[in-house]
Backbone as a chain_set.jsonl record, in Angstrom:
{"seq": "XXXXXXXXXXXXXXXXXXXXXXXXXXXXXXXXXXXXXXXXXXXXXXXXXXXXXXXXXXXXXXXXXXX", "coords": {"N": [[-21.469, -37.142, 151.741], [-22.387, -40.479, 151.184], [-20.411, -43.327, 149.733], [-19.935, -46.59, 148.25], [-18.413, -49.106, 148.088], [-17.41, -51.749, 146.027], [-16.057, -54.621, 146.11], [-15.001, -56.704, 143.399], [-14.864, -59.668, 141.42], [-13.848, -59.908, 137.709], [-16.109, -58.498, 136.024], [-18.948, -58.318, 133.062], [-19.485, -55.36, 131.81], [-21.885, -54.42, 130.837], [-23.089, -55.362, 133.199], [-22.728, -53.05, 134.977], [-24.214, -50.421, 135.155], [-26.359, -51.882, 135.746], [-25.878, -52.095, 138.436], [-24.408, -50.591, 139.827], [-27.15, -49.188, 139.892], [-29.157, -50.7, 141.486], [-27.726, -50.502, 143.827], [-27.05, -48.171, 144.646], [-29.609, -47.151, 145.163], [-31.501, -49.085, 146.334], [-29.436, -48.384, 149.025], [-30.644, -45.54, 149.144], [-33.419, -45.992, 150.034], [-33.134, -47.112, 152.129], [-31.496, -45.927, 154.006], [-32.615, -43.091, 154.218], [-31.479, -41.322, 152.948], [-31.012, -38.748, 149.81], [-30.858, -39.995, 146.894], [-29.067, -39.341, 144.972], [-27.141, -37.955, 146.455], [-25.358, -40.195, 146.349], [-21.979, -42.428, 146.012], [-20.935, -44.833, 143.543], [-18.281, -46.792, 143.949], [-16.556, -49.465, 141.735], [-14.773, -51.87, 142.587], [-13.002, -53.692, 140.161], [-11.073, -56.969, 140.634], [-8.847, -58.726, 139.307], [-9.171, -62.682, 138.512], [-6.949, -64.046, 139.351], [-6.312, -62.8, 141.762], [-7.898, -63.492, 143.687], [-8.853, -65.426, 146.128], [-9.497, -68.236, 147.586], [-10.493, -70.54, 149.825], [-7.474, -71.655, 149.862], [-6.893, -71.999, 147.49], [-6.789, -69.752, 143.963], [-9.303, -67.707, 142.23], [-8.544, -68.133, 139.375], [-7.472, -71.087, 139.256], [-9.511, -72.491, 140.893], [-11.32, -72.267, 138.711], [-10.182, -73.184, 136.124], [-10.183, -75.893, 137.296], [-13.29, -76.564, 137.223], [-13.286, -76.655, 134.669], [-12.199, -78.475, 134.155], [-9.543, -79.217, 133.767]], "CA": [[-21.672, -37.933, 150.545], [-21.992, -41.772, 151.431], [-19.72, -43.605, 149.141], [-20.422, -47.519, 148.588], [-17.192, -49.599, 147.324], [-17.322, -52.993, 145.572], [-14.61, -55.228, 145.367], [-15.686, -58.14, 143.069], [-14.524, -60.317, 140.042], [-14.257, -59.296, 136.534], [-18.065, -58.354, 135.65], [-19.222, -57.63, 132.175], [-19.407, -53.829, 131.342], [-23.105, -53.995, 130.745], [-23.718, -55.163, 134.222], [-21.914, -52.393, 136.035], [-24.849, -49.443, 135.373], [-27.601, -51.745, 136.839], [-25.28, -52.858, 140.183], [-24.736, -49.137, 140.498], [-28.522, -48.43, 140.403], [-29.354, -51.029, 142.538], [-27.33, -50.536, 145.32], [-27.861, -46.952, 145.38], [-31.492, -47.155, 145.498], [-31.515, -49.501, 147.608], [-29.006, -47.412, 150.358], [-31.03, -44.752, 149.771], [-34.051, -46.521, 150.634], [-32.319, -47.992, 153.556], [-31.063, -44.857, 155.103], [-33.364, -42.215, 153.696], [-30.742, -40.143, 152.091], [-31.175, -38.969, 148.72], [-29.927, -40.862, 146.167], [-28.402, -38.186, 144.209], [-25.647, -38.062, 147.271], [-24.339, -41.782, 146.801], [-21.16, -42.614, 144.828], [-20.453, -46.189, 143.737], [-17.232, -46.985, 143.409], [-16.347, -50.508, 141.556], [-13.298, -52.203, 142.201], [-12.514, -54.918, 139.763], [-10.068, -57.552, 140.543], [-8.563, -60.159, 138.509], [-9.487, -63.643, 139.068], [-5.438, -64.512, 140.074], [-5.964, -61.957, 143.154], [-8.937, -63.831, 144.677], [-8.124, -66.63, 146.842], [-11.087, -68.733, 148.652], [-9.929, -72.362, 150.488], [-6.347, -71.93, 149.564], [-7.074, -71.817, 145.719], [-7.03, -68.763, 143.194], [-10.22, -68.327, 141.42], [-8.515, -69.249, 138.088], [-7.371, -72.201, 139.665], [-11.003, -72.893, 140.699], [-12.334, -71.739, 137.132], [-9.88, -74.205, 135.702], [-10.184, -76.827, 137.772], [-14.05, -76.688, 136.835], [-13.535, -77.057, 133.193], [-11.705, -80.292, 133.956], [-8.223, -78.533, 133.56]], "C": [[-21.309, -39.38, 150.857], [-21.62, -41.795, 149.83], [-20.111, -45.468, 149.04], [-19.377, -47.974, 147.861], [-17.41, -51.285, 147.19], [-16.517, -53.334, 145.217], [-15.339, -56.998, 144.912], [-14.881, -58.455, 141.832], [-14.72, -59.575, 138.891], [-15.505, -59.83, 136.093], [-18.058, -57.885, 133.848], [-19.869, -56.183, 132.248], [-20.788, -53.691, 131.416], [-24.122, -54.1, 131.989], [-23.657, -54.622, 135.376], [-22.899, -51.324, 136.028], [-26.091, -50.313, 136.157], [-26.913, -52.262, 138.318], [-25.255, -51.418, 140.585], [-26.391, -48.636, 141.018], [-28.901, -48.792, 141.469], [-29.015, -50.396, 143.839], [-27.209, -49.244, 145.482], [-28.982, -46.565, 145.801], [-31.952, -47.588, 146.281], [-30.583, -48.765, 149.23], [-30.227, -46.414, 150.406], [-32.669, -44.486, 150.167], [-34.13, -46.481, 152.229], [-32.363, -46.791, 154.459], [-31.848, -43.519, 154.849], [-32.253, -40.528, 153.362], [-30.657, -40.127, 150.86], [-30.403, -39.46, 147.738], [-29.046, -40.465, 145.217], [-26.986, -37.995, 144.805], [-25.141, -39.321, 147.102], [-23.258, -41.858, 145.532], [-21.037, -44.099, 145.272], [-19.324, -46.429, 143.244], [-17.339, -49.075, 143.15], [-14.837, -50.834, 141.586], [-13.291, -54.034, 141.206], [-11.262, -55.741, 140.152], [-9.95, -59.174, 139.894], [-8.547, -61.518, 139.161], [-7.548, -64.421, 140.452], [-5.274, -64.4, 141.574], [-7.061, -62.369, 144.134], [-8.78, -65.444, 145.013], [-9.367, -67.082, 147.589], [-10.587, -70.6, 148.657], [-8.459, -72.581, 149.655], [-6.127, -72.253, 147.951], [-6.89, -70.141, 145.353], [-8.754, -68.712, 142.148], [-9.992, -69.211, 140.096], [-8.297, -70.21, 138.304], [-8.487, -72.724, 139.906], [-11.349, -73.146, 139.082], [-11.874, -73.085, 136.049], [-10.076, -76.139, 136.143], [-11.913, -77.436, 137.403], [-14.592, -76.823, 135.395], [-12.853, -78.09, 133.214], [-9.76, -80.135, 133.481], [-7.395, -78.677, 134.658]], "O": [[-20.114, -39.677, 150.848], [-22.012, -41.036, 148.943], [-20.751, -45.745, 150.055], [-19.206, -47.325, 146.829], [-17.557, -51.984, 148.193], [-15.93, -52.869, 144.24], [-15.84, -57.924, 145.55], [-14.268, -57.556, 141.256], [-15.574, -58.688, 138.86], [-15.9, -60.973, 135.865], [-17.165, -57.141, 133.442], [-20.914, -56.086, 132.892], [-21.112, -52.743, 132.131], [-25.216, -53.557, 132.143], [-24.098, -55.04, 136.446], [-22.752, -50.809, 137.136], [-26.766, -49.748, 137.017], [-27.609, -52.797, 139.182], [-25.94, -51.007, 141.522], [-26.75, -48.017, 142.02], [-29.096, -48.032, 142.418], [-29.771, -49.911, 144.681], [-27.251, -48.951, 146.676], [-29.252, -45.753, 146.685], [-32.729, -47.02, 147.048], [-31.139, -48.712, 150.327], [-30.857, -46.327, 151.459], [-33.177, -43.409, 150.48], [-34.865, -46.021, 153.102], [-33.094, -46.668, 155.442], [-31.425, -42.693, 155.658], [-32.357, -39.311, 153.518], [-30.29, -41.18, 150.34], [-29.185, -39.296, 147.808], [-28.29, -41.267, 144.67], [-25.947, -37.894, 144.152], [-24.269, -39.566, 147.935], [-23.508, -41.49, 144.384], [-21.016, -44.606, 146.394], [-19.217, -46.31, 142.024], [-17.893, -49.853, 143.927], [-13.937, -50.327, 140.917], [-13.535, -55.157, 141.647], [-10.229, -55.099, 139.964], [-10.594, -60.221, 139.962], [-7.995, -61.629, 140.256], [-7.309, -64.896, 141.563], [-4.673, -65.108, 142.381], [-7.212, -61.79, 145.21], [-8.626, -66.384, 144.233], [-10.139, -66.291, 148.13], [-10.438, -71.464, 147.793], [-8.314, -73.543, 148.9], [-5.108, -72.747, 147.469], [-6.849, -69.318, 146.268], [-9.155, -69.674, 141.494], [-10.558, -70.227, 139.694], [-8.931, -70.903, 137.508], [-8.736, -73.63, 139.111], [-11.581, -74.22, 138.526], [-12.646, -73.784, 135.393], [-10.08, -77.168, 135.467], [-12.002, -78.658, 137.284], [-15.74, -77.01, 134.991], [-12.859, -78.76, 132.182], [-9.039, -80.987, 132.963], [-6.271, -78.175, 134.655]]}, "num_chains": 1, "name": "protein.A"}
């Protein structure tokens, strides 16, 4: 049973059944295993816990509203 794990930003709720479809459909495209075997796991993480050029995103997020 491939498994496919996303670690990304907080997403709205409504766009977590089509990221699942996608990217199972697409694996099982890809690798020609049926798509019935894929689990998607989502990991959410809070903006605090994502760090990119020595920032936090909220620090970004704020810093882009002029904050």
């Amino acid at each position: 049973m491939p498994v496919i794990t996303v670690d990304i930003g907080q997403m709205p709720g409504k766009q977590k059944p089509l990221l699942i479809k996608q990217l199972s459909c697409s694996a099982a495209e890809i690798t020609g295993i049926p798509l019935s075997a894929f689990t998607v796991v989502i990991h959410e993480l809070p903006d605090e816990n994502i760090g990119i050029g020595a920032k936090t995103v909220t620090e970004m997020k704020a810093e882009a509203r002029g904050g």
